[in-house]
C-alpha positions in Angstrom: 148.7 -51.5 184.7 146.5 -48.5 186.0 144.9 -46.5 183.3 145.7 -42.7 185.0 144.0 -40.7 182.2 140.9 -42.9 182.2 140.7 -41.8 186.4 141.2 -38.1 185.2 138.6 -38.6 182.1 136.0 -40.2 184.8 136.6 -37.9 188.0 136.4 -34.5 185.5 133.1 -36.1 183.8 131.9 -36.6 187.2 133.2 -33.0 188.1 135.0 -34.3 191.0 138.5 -32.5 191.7 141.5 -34.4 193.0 140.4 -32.5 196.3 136.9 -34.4 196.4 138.2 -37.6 195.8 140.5 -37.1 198.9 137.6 -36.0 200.9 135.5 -38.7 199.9 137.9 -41.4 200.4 137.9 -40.3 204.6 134.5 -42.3 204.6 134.9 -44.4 207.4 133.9 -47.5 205.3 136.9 -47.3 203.3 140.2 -48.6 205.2 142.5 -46.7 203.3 143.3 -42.6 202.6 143.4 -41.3 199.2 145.3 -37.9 199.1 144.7 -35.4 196.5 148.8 -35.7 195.9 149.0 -39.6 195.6 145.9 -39.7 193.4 147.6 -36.5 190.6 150.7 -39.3 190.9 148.3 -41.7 189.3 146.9 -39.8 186.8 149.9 -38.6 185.6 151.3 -42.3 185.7 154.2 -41.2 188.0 152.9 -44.1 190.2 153.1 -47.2 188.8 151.7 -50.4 191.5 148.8 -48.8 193.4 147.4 -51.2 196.4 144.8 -52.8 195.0 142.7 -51.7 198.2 143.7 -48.4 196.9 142.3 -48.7 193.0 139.2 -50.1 194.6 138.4 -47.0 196.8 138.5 -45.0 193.7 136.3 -47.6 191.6 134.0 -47.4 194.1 134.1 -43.5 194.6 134.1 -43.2 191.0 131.1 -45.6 190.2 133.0 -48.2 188.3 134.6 -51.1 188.1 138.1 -51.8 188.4 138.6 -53.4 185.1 137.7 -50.0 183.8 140.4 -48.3 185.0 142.9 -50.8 184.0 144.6 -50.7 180.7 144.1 -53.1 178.4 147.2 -55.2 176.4 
């Protein structure tokens, strides 16, 4: 399951907003959109089964693996 508050601790020590993260995620290289909405959802947990195409954009955007931003059992 998706870790939401360890996206929100990583973008806000990055000093990304939500807003950034959409604007980043319109590089072409990705193939999918991140909106500033859909990624709050996730941070607040309110969205439960991201795309994984979806959790890697942020990684990537981020600077970290996936694994990091996946809770652990």
């Amino acid at each position: 399951m998706l870790n939401g508050k360890k996206i929100r601790d990583i973008r806000e020590s990055l000093g990304y907003t939500t807003l950034d993260i959409q604007n980043l995620a319109k590089d072409t290289r990705f193939q999918t959109s991140i909106s500033k909405s859909y990624l709050e959802e996730l941070e607040r947990g309110d969205k439960k089964n991201p795309s994984l195409e979806k959790v890697a954009v942020i990684a990537k955007i981020l600077g970290c693996k996936i694994d990091d931003l996946i809770l652990s059992a």
